[in-house]
Each structure stands twice: as C-alpha cells, then as structure tokens.
C-alpha positions in Angstrom: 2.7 -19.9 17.4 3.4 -24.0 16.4 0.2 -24.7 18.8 -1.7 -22.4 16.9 -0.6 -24.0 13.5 -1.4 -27.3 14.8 -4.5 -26.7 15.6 -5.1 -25.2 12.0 -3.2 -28.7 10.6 -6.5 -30.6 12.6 -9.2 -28.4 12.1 -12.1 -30.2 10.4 -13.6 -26.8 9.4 -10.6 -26.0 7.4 -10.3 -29.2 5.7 -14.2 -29.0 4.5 -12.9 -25.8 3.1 -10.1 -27.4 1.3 -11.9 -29.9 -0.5 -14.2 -27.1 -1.7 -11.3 -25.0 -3.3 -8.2 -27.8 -3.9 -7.5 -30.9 -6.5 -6.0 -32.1 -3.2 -7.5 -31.4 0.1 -5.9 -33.1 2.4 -2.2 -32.0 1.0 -3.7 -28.5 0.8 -4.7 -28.7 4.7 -1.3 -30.2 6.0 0.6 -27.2 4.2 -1.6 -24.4 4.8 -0.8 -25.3 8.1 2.6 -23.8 7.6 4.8 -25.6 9.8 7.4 -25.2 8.1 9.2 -22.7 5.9 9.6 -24.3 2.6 7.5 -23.1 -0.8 4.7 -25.0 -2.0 2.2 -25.2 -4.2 -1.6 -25.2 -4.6 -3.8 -26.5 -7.0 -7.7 -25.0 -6.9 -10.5 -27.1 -8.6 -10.4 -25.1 -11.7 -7.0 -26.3 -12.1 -4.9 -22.5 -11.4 -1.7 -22.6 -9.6 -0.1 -20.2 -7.3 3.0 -21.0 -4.8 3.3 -20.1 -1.0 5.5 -20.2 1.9 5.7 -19.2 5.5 8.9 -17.8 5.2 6.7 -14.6 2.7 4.5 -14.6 5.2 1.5 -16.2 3.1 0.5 -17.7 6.3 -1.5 -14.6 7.6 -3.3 -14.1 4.2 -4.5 -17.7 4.1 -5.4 -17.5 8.2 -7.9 -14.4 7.7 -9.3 -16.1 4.3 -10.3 -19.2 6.3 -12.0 -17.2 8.9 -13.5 -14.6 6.3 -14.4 -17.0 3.3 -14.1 -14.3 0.5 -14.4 -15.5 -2.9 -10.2 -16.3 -4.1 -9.3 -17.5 -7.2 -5.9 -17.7 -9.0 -4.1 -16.2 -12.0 -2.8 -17.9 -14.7 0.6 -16.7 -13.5 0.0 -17.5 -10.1 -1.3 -14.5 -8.4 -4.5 -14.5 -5.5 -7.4 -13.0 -6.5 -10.1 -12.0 -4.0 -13.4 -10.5 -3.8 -14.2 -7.7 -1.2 -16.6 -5.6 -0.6 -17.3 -5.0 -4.0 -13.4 -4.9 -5.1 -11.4 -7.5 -6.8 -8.1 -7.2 -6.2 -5.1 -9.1 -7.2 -2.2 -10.0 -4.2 1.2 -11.5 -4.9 2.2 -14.3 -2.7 5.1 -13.6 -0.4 4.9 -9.9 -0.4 3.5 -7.1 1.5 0.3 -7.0 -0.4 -1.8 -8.5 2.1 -0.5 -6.6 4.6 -1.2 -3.7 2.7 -4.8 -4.9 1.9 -5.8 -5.6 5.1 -4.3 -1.9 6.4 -6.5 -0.7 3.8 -10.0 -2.6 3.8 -9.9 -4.4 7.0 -8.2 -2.1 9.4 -8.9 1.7 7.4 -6.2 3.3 8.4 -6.4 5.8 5.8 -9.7 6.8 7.5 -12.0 5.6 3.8 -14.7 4.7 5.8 -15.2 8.6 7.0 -15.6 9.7 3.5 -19.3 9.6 2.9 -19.8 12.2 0.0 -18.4 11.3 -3.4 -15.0 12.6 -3.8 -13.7 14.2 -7.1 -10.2 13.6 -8.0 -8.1 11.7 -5.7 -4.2 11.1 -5.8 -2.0 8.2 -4.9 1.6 9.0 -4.4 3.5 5.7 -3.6 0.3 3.4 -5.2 2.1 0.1 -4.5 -0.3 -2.6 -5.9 -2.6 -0.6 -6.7 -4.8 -1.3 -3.4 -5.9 2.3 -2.2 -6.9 3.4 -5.8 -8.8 0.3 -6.4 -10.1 0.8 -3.2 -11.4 4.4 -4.3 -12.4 3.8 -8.0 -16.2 3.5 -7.0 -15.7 6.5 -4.1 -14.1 9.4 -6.5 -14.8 11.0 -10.0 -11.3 10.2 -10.6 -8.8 8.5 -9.2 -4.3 9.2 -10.3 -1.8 6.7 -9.2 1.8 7.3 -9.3 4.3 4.2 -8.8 8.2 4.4 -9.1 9.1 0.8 -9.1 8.8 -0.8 -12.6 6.9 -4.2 -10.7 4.8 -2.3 -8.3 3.6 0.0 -11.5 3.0 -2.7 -13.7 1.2 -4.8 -10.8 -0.9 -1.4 -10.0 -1.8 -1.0 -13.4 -3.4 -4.4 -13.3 -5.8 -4.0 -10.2 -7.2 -0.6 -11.7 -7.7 -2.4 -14.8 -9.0 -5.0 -13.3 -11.4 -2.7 -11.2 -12.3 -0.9 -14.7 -9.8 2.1 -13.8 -8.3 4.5 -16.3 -4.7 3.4 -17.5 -3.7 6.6 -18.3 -4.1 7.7 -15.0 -1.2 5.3 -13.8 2.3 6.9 -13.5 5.6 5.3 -13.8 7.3 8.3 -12.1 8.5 8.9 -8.1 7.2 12.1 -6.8 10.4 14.3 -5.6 11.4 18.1 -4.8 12.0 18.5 -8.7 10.9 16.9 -12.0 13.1 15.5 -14.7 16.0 13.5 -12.6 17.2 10.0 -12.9 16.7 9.1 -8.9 18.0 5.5 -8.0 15.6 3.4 -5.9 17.1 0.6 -3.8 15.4 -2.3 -3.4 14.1 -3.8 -0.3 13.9 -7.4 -1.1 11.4 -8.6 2.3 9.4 -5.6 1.8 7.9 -4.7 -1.5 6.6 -1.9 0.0 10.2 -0.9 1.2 12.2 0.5 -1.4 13.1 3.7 -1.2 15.5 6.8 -2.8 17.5 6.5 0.8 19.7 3.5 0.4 20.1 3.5 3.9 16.5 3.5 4.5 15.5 0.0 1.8 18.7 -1.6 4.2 17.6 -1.5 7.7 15.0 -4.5 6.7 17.7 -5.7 3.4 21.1 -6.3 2.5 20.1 -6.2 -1.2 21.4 -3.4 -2.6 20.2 -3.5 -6.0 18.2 -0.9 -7.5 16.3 0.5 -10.4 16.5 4.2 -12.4 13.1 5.7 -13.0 12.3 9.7 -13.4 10.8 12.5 -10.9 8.2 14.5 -10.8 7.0 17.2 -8.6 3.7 17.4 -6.9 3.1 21.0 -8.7 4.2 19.8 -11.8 1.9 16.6 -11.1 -1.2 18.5 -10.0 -0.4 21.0 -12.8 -0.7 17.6 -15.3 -4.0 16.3 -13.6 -5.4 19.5 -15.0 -7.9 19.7 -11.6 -8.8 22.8 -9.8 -8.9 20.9 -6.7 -7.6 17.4 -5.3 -10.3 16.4 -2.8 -7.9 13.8 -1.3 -4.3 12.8 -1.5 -2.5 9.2 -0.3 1.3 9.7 0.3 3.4 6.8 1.4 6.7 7.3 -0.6 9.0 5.8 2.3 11.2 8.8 3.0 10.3 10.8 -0.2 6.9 12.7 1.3 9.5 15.3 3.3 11.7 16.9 0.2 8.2 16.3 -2.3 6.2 18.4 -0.1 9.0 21.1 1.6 9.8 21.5 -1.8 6.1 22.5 -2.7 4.5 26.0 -2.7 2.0 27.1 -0.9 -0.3 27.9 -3.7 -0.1 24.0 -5.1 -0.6 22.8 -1.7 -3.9 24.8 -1.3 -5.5 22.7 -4.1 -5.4 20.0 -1.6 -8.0 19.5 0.6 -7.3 16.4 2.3 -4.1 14.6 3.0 -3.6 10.9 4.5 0.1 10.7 4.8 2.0 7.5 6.2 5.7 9.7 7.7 8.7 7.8 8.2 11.8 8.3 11.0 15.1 6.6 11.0 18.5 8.8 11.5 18.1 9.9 7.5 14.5 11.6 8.6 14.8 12.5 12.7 12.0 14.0 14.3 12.9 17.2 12.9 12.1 16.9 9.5 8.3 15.4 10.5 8.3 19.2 12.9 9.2 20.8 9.6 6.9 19.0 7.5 3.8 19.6 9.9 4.9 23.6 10.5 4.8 23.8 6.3 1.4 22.2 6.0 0.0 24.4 9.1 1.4 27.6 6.9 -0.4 26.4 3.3 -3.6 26.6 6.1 -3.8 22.0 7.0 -5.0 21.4 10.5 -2.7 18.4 11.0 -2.8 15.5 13.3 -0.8 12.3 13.8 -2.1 9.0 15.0 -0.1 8.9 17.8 2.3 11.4 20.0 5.5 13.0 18.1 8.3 10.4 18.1 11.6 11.7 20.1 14.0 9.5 19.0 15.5 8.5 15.5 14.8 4.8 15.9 12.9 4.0 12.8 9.2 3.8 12.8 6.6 5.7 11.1 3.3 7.3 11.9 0.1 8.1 10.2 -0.5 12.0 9.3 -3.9 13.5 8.9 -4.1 17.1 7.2 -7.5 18.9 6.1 -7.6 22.6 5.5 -11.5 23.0 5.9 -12.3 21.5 9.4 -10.9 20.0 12.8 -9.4 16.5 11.4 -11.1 13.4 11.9 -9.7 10.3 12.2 -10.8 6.8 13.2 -9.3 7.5 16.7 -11.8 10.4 17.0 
C-alpha cells in the first residue's frame, strides 16, 4: 500500500491534474498522496473548500477520480460534487458515500443496468444519501425514498433535489413490522451506512453508542401511502430491519411488488435462520428468489445480496 501511495506522490500525470483543479498543486499532490492519516484541506480554482483524510477513507474516492476524470466540484459547506453518467451527486468526505456510489454506478450491484424498459414507481427503503434514487430518477415514473437517520435524510433529500427529484417523496421514517413507534437507532460512527435498530449490530464496527429517536412505518402502510397499484422495483438495505419489515408483511401487500433487490444481513442477532425464513415468505407471496452467493452457515456477520421477481426466473449480473 505505501509503494503504491508513493508512486501516486511522483506521478507527473497527477500533478498536471492538480494544477488544473487546485490554488495549490503541488500541496494538493503531496497530500492526495495520503501518506499519512491527518485531515487536510483542499482548495479548487474556484476557490471551494472541502477537508479529507486517509483515516475516512477519502483516499479511494480521490484514487478512482484520478483514473476516471469526472467532472468534481465542491460545496460551499464542503461536500464533493461529481458528474456521472448523467447524475450529479453529492458525497461527504470520510463516509461511506463513495463506497456506496461506486457499489451503485460503477460495480451495479443492484443489477440497474438489466433494467431496460422504463420502470413506474420505485421504492428505496434504507436511501442513505440518496445514491440509488438519484441513480433511478431518469429510469422510473416515480421514484419514494425512505431514510431513518435525521443526517442521511437530510443529505438524501439534497441529491434528489439536486437531480430535480420530488421532495415529498422523501421519508424521514424507518420501515419496521408496525407503524407509529418511537424505535431508537444506534449510531455507527465509521460507517454512515451502519446504524441500525440492533444496538449490537451499529457495535461490531463502533463503540459509539449514541443514538437518535425517529418513527416506523410498515411497508403496507407505506405502499398503502404511495397510493400505487404496483411497485415495479423495491431497494431494501435497512441493516437488520428488512427481516421483521417484511415477515411482518402480508401476502397481498407483498404481491404489489414485482421486483426486489435486497442487501440481507447475518451476525448472531440475524443467524441463517431468519434469511431461510425470509426467502420461504417471499417464495409463498409467489418471488423466485436468488442470492449472490451460497447460503451463509454460520452467524459470523456478513451480508449477501437478494434478488426476488415474481414474474420470471431472476436475473442478476452473475447470470
């Protein structure tokens, strides 16, 4: 790894790069080289700020920008914005928001590529920063994103504006068996992806135990609120949450579904059992469901991708 950051500290390629975007090039190559873990600061031409470090991991966003050459810009309150492939979207530095843009746009793992027809209404349970919906606004007729953290809702909220979504169609509310409880969601403080209702769950990458209060909704009483005879596709990734949301769901909501791209977790809270019961009570509401890899037999914690789709065989990138 420090050969491979040295080599980025005396790359001439890079540093023509750098005095195209920085006030200060050369001080803009030596720390993008990130060799070591204190923050800094960059300064673009335009005279934006925004504040890295290797220690939040900025070091992979800034590696795939220099070999990808996007267009980036910066906030006013210091957050990256880049250009792709039609999308803007906005990423905070040292968070999981480039990880989770590059699962989305570079490696597809939710499968968007295989959607070719226009979609109708789509729904993003767990939305995060906003990255799949943005990601879908120019795909679907219309596109619902529910968030239970106060930051990741607010930050959501900004990338569908941003993308010319519908505000109204962003939800401060976590998706649960029942609607109308105060759930407490513990923070995760290296992964803002990571909270979670399972305090046990936002710990085994955290000691940070504080949390936040929001409400709960169903996914009948959700549906019920889109007012849509039929949700062409649905995004879950609700760490823990997707198994009492959807158990907890009849059979005549879940056959309004037609498409489900699920991210499943395991730890000791949610053994392998739960992800047997979860599959068995999509097979009943008529799914054809598929994982991206074989059934985990242990409860070391990991999670897998799930792929359900009531009208044909499933197809997923691996196909």
């Amino acid at each position: 790894m420090q050969i491979r950051r040295l080599s980025s500290l005396f790359s001439p390629v890079r540093y023509g790069y750098c005095r195209e975007l920085f006030q200060s090039p050369f001080r803009a190559l030596c720390n993008l080289s990130f060799m070591g873990k204190s923050a800094f600061s960059l300064t673009l031409r335009s005279g934006r700020t925004a504040k890295f470090s290797r220690q939040g991991r900025d070091h992979k966003l800034w590696d795939w920008y220099f070999e990808h050459r996007p267009p980036i810009d910066f906030t006013e309150d210091g957050l990256v914005q880049i250009e792709w492939r039609g999308q803007s979207v906005l990423l905070r530095p040292g968070t999981q928001d480039f990880f989770i843009f590059h699962e989305i746009f570079i490696d597809d793992d939710y499968n968007l590529s295989g959607h070719d027809q226009r979609l109708g209404t789509v729904i993003d349970l767990g939305a995060n920063a906003g990255l799949f919906s943005s990601a879908l606004l120019n795909k679907a007729e219309r596109v619902i994103s529910v968030e239970a953290v106060g930051e990741n809702y607010r930050h959501t909220l900004r990338n569908l504006q941003l993308n010319e979504g519908v505000a109204e169609d962003v939800l401060h509310l976590a998706v649960s068996a029942h609607s109308g409880e105060t759930l407490k969601l513990y923070h995760n403080s290296r992964n803002s992806g990571g909270h979670s209702v399972d305090r046990n769950w936002s710990e085994q990458q955290s000691t940070d135990t504080d949390y936040e209060t929001t409400q709960s909704i169903s996914l009948a009483d959700l549906i019920a609120w889109a007012r849509c005879e039929t949700v062409d596709l649905l995004k879950c990734d609700i760490e823990g949450s997707e198994y009492d949301a959807f158990l907890a769901t009849d059979e005549q909501t879940l056959q309004k579904i037609e498409r489900i791209v699920m991210e499943v977790h395991i730890s000791e809270t949610y053994p392998p059992s739960r992800l047997l019961e979860l599959i068995d009570h999509l097979r009943s509401a008529g799914f054809q469901v598929q994982l991206d890899r074989d059934m985990p037999t242990t409860t070391a914690t990991q999670a897998r991708m799930l792929y359900a789709d009531r009208r044909h065989a499933v197809a997923t990138k691996a196909a």
